[in-house]
FILOMI-726255 format. One record per residue (C-alpha): chain; residue number from 0; residue in three letters; z, y negated, x negated. Coordinates in Angstrom, 2 decimals, decimal comma, always signed. Layout:
% residues N
chain	n	res	w	v	u
A	NUM	ala	Z	Y	X
...
END
This chain:
% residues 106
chain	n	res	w	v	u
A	0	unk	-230,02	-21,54	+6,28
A	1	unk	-232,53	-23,03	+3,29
A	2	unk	-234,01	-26,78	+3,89
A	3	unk	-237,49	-26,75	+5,38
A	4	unk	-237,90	-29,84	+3,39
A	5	unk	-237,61	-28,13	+0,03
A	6	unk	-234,77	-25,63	-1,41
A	7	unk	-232,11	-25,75	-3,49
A	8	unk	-234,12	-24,06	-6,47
A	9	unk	-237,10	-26,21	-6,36
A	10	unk	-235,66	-29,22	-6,20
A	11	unk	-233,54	-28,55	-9,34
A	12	unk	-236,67	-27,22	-10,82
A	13	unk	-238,65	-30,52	-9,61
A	14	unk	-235,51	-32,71	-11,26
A	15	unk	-234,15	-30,65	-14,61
A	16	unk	-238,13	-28,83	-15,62
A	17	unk	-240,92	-31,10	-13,93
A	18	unk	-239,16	-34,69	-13,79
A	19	unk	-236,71	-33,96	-16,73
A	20	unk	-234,11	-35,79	-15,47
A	21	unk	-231,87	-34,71	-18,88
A	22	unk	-233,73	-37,15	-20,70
A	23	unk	-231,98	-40,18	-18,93
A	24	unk	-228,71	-39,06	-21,50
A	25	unk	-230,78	-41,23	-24,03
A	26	unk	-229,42	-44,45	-21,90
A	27	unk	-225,86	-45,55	-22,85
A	28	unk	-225,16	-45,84	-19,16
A	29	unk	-226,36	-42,37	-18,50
A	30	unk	-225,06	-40,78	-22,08
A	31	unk	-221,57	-39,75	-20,40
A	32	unk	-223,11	-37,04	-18,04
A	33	unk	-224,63	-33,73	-18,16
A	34	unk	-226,88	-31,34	-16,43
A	35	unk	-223,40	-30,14	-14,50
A	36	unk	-222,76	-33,61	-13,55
A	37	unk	-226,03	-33,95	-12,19
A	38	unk	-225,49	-30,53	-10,47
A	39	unk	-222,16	-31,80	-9,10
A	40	unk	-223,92	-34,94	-7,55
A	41	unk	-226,01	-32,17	-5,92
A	42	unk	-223,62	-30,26	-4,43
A	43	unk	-222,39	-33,34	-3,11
A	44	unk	-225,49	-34,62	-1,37
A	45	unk	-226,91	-31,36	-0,46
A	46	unk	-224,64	-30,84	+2,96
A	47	unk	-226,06	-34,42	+4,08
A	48	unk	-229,92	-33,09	+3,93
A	49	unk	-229,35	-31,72	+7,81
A	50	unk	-227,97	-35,26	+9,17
A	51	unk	-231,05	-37,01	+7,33
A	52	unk	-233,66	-34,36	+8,56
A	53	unk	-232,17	-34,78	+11,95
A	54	unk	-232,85	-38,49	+11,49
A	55	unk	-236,38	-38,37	+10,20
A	56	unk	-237,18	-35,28	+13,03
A	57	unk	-236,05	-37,75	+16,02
A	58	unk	-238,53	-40,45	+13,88
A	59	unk	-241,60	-37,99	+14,30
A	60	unk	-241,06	-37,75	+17,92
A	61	unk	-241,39	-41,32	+18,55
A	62	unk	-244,98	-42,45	+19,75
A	63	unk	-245,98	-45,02	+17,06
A	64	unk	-248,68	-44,31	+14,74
A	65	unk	-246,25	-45,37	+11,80
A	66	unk	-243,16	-43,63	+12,48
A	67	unk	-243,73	-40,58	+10,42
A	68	unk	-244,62	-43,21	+7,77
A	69	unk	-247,66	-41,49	+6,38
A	70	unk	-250,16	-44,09	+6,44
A	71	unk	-247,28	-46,95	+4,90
A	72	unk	-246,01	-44,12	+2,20
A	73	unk	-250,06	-43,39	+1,33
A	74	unk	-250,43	-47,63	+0,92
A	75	unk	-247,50	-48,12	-0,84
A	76	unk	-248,04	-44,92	-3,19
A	77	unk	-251,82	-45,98	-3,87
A	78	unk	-251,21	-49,95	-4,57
A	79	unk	-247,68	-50,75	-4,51
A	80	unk	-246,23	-47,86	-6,93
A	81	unk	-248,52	-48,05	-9,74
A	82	unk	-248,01	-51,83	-10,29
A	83	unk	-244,25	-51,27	-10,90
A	84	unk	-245,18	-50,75	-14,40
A	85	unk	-244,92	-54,39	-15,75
A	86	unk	-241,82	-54,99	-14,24
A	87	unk	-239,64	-52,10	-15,05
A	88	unk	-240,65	-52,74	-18,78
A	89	unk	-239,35	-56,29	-18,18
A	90	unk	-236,63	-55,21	-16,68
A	91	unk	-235,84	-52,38	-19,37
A	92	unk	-236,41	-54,87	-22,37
A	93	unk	-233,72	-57,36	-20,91
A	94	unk	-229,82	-57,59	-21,68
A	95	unk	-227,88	-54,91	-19,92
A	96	unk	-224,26	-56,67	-20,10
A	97	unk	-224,03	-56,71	-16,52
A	98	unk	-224,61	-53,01	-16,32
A	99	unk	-222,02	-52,08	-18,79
A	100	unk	-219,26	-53,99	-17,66
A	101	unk	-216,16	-51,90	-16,99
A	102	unk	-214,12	-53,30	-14,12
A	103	unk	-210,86	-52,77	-16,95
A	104	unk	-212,93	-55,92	-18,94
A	105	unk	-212,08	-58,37	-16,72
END
């Protein structure tokens, strides 16, 4: 039975054509995987989708006018979202040590 969120296809198509999700391999700490990595990490996940659409199904039942989210995911995508900008460029500018530490290092 296909998701009635979104299918299998699509959402590769929304990652690998419309999001291009390949282009992270630029990064050092992305550089060591590949679009069948990224597939693998899929197939992984995918079984999961039913227990979260369970989840967010027994949300939408619920009576409050937030539950479903809609009006906090429409606030936070109109005014929260686009000010992100500033900081991920501070936060892609600074050292990444931390981040490339391998646990054999210390």
């Amino acid at each position: 039975m296909g998701s009635r969120i979104v299918s299998r296809r699509d959402l590769e198509f929304q990652l690998f054509a419309a999001l291009d999700v390949e282009s992270l391999r630029q990064r050092p700490r992305f550089a060591q995987h590949s679009r069948e990595t990224m597939l693998a990490a899929l197939d992984t996940a995918w079984p999961s989708r039913r227990r979260i659409s369970r989840h967010t199904t027994a949300r939408r039942t619920s009576t409050s006018p937030l539950s479903t989210g809609s009006a906090a995911w429409r606030y936070f995508f109109r005014w929260e979202l686009p000010r992100i900008g500033p900081q991920l460029a501070l936060l892609d500018s600074l050292d990444s040590t931390c981040l490339e530490v391998q646990p054999a290092w210390l």
